[in-house]
C-alpha positions as CSV (number, residue, x, y, z in Angstrom):
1,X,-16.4,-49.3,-7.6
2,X,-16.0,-52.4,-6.0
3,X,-19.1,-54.0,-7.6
4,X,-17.6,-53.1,-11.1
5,X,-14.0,-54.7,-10.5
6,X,-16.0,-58.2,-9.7
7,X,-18.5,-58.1,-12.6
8,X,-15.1,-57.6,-15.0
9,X,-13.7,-60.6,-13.1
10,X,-17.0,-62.5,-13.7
11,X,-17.0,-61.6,-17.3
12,X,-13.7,-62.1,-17.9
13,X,-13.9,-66.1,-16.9
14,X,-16.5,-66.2,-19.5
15,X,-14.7,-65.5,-22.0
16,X,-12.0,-68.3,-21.0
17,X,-14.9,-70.9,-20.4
18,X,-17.0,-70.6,-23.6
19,X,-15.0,-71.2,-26.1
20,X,-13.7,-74.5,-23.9
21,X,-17.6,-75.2,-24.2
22,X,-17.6,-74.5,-28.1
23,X,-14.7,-76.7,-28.8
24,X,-16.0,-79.2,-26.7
25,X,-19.6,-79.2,-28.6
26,X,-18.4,-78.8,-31.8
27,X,-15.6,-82.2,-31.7
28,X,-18.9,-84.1,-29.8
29,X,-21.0,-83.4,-32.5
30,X,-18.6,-84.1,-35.5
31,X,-17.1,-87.4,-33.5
32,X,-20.8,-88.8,-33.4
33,X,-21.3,-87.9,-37.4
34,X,-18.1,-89.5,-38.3
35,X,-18.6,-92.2,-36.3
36,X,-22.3,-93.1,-37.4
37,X,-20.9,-92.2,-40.8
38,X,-18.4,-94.9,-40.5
39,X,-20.9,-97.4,-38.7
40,X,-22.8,-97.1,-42.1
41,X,-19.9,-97.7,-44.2
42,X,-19.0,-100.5,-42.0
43,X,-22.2,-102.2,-42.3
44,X,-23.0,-101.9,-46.0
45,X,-19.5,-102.5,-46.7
46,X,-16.6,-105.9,-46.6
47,X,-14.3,-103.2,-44.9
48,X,-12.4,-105.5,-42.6
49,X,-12.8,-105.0,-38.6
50,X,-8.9,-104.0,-38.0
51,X,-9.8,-101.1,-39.4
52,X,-12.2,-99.9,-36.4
53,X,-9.5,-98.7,-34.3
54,X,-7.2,-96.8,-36.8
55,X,-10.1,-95.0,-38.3
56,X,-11.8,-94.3,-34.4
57,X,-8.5,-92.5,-33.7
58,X,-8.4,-90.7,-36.9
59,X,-12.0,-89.8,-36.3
60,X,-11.1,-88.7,-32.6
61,X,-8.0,-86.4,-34.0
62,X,-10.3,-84.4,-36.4
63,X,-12.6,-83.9,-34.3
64,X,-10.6,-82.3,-31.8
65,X,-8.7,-80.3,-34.2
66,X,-12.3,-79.3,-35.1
67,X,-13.6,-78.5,-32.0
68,X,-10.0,-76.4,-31.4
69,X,-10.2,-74.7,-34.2
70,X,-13.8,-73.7,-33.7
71,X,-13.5,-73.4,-30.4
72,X,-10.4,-70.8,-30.5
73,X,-11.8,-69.1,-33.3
74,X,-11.1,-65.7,-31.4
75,X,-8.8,-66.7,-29.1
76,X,-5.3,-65.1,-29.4
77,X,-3.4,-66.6,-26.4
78,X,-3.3,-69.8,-24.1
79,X,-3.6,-71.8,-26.9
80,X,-1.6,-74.5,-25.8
81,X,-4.0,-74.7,-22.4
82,X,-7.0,-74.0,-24.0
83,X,-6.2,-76.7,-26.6
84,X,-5.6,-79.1,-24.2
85,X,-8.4,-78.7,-21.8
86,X,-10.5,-79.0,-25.2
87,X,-8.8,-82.2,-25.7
88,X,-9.5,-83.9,-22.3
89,X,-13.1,-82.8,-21.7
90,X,-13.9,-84.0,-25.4
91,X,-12.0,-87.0,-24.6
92,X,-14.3,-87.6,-20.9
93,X,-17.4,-86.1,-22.7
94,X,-17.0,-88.7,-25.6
95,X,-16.2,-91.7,-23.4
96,X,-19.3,-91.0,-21.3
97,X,-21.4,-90.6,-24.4
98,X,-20.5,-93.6,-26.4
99,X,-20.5,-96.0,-23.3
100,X,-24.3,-94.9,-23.1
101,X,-24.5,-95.6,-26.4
102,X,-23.1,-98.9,-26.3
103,X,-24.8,-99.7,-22.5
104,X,-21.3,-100.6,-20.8
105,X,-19.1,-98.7,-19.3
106,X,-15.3,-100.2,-19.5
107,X,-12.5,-98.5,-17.4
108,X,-8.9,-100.0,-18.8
109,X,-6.0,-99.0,-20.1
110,X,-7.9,-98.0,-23.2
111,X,-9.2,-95.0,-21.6
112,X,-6.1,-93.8,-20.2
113,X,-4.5,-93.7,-23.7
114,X,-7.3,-92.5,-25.4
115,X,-7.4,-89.3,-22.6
116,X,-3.7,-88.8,-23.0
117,X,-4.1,-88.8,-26.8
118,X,-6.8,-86.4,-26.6
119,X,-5.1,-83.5,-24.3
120,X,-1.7,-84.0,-26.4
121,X,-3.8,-83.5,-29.7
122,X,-6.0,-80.7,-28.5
123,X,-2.8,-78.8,-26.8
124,X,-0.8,-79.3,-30.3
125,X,-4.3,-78.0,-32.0
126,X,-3.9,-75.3,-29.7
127,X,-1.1,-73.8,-30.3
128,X,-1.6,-74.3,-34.3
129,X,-4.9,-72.8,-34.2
130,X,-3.8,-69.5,-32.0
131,X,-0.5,-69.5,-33.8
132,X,-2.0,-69.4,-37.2
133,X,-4.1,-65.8,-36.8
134,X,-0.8,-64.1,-36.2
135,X,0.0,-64.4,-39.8
């Protein structure tokens, strides 16, 4: 009996990581679309460089209302937490992955802001996303 009440627990964790994982996937891999997307338009393009930043953090805020809505597809609860652990593990996940990309890693401010905008975002996905299967 005791063997069955940990393999529930076991399960049960799961099902609270994988859709973390989903999200997480699923706003990586539409953030590096957009953003070669954009890298394209950029290049064949006169779009002027002031633009980079606005559209990076437009890029970053679909994405992780993406990956949240993916991600909680079948999630009825916790949005607000799941959303926002969604949110900052995109937002780590994303730094790391770009900074390779670009071959320098920069720790400033920068990264701060962009981790805080990130988990506000993805909790405020969150509780959208969970909210909106109740009607």
């Amino acid at each position: 009996m005791k063997l069955k009440a940990k393999i529930l627990k076991t399960d049960e964790k799961k099902d609270y990581i994988t859709p973390i994982i989903k999200g997480v996937m699923v706003a990586l891999a539409i953030s590096l679309v957009a953003i070669l997307l954009f890298a394209f338009l950029l290049r064949w393009t006169n779009i002027s460089d002031s633009l980079i930043a606005p559209v990076n953090q437009v890029i970053k805020g679909i994405s992780i209302f993406l990956g949240v809505f993916f991600g909680l597809k079948k999630v009825k609860q916790n949005g607000i937490i799941n959303g926002l652990l969604i949110g900052f593990f995109y937002t780590i996940i994303a730094f790391l992955v770009f900074s390779l990309l670009d071959g320098a890693f920069h720790f400033d401010r920068s990264l701060l802001n962009d981790i805080l905008f990130g988990t506000i975002i993805g909790a405020i996905c969150g509780i959208i996303c969970v909210n909106l299967k109740k009607f």
